[in-house]
C-alpha positions in Angstrom: 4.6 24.4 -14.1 3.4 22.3 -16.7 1.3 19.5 -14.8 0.2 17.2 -17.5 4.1 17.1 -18.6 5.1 16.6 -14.9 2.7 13.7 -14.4 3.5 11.9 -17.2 7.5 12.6 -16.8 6.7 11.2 -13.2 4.5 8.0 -15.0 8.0 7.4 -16.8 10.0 7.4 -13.8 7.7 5.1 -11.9 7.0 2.8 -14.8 11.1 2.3 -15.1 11.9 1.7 -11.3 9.2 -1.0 -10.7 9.7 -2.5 -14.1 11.0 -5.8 -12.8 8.2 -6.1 -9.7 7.1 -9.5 -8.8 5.5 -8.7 -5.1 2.3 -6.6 -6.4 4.4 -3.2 -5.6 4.4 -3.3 -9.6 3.1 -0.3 -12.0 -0.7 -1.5 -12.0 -0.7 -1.5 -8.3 0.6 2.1 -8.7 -2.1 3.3 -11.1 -4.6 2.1 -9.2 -3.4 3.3 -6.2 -3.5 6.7 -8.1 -6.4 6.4 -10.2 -8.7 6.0 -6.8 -6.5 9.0 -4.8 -7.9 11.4 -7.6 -11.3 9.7 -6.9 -10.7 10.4 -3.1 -9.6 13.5 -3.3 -12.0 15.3 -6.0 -14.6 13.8 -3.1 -12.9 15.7 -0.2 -11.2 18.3 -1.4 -7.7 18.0 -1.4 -5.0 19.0 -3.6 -5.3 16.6 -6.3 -2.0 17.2 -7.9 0.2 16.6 -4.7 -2.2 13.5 -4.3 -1.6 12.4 -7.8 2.3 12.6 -7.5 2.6 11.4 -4.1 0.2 8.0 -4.8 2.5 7.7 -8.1 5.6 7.7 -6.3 4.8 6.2 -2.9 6.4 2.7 -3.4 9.2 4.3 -5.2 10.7 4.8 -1.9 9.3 1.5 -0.1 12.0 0.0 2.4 11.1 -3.1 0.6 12.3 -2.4 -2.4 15.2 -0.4 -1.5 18.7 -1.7 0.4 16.6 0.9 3.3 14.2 3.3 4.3 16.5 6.2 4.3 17.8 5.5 1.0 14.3 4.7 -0.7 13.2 8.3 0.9 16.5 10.3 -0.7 16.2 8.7 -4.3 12.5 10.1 -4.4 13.4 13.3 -2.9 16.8 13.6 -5.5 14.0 13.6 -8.2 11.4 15.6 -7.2 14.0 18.6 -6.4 15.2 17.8 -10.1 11.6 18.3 -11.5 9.9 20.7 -8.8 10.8 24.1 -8.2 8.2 24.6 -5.5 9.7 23.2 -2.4 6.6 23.2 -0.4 4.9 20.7 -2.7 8.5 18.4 -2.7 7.9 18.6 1.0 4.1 17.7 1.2 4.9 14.7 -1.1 8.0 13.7 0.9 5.5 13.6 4.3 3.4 12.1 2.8 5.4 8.9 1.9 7.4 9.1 4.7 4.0 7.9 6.8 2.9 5.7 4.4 3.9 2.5 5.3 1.4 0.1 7.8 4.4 -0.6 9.9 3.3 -3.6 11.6 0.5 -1.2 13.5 -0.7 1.1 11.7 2.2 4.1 11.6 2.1 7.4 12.5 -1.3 9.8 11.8 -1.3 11.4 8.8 -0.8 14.7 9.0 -2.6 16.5 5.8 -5.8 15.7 4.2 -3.5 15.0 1.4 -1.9 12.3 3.2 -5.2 10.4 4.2 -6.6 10.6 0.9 -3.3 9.0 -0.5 -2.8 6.6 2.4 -6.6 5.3 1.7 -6.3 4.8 -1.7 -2.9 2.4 -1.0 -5.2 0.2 2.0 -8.0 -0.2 -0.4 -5.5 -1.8 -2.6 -5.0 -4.5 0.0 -8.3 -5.0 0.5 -10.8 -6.8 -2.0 -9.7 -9.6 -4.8 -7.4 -7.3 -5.8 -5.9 -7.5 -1.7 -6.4 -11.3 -1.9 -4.7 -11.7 -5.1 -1.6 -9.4 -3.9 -1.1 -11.1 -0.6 -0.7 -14.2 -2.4 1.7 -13.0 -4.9 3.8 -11.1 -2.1 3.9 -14.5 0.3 5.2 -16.5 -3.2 7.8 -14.3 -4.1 9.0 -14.2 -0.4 9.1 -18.1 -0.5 5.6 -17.7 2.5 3.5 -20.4 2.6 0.0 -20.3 1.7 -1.2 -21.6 4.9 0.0 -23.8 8.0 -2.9 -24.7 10.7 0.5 -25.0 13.3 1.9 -21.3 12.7 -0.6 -18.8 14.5 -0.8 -15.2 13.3 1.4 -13.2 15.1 0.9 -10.3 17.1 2.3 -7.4 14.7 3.4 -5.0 17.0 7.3 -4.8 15.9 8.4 -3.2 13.2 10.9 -5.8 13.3 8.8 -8.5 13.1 6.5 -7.8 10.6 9.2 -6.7 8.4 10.7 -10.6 8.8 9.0 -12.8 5.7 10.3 -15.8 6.9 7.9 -16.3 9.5 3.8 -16.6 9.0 1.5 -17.5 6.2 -0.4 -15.8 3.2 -3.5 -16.5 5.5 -1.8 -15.3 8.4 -1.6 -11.8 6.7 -5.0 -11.0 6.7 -5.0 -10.9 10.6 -1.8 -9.4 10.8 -2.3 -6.6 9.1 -5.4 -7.4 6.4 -8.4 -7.0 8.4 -7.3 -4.4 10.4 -6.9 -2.1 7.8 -11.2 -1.2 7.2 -10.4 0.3 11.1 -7.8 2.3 9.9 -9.2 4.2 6.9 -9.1 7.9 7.1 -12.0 9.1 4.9 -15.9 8.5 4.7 -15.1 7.4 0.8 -12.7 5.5 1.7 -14.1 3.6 4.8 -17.3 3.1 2.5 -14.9 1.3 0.1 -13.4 -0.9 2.3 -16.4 -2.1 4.1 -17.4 -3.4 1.0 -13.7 -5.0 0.5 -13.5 -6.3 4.0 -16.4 -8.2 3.4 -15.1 -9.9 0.8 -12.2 -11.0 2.2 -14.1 -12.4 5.3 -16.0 -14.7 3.0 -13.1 -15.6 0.9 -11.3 -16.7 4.5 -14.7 -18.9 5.3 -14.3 -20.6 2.0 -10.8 -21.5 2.1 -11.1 -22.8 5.8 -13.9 -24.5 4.1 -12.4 -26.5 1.4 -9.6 -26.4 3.6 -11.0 -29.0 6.0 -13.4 -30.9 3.5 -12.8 -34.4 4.0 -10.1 -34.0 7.2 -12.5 -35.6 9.3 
């Protein structure tokens, strides 16, 4: 196997199916997201490679960019079996997306260090300026508000629910799924990083509500 070849082959795939991203799912979200799974996992141990490859094509096969789950899942699949001829790696990369997704709760455990390294590395992505800036870009190009003092967050236990963009805020995110996410972090790196992020974001809120209200009363 030649890996340098592989990666950049799968670089080329990934760069081509998000190449008309407006949501934040685009290629710099997906280099980053890769960039700090290597980080992760030289830190804990883990395969780097199935790390790499799985953190590269994770969104690939996002139910939100794709007419559904299912169909997301088998296009990423179709390539890997075209490129991999070890089937246990195909498999480790195809669990690994498979659990991915927050899934208005949190999703299924992770079942391989892999997994947790590449599933941190995606949540620290939402976290931070770079979360804040993402959310806001998401909510635009799903026609979501900023923020409405009437609409409350909503309690994100459905699938259903949280997959419907028509209801809540930008703002309303960070409650819904945002600040859960520092809870949720499978690593020591990576909960290290995102204490640091959460922060943030909890003084970005304060300052919005902030200049929000300046001169209501």
């Amino acid at each position: 196997m030649n890996i340098p070849q592989l990666i950049k082959q799968t670089e080329e795939y990934v760069k081509d199916q998000l190449a008309h991203d407006t949501t934040g799912h685009d290629w710099f979200h997906i280099e980053r997201v890769r960039n700090m799974a290597r980080e992760i996992a030289g830190i804990e141990q883990a395969d780097v490679l199935v790390c790499t490859l799985a953190a590269l094509l994770h969104d690939v096969a996002d139910e939100k960019l794709n007419p559904s789950k299912e169909a997301g899942l088998q296009k990423v699949r179709d390539w890997l079996e075209a490129q991999l001829e070890d089937r246990e790696i195909t498999e480790h990369i195809m669990l690994i997306i498979e659990t991915m997704s927050f899934s208005g709760g949190g999703g299924a455990p992770m079942q391989t260090l892999e997994g947790r390294v590449v599933q941190d590395a995606d949540r620290l992505d939402a976290l931070g300026a770079i979360g804040i800036t993402r959310t806001l870009v998401f909510s635009g190009a799903k026609g979501r508000p900023v923020y409405d003092p009437q609409i409350s967050p909503r309690d994100e236990s459905l699938k259903q629910e949280y997959r419907d963009y028509s209801k809540g805020t930008a703002v309303n995110h960070f409650y819904e799924k945002l600040l859960k996410l520092k809870d949720l972090m499978n690593t020591d790196h990576g909960r290290e990083l995102a204490e640091e992020r959460h922060a943030f974001m909890l003084v970005f809120l304060e300052q919005f509500y902030k200049e929000w209200n300046e001169g209501s009363e």
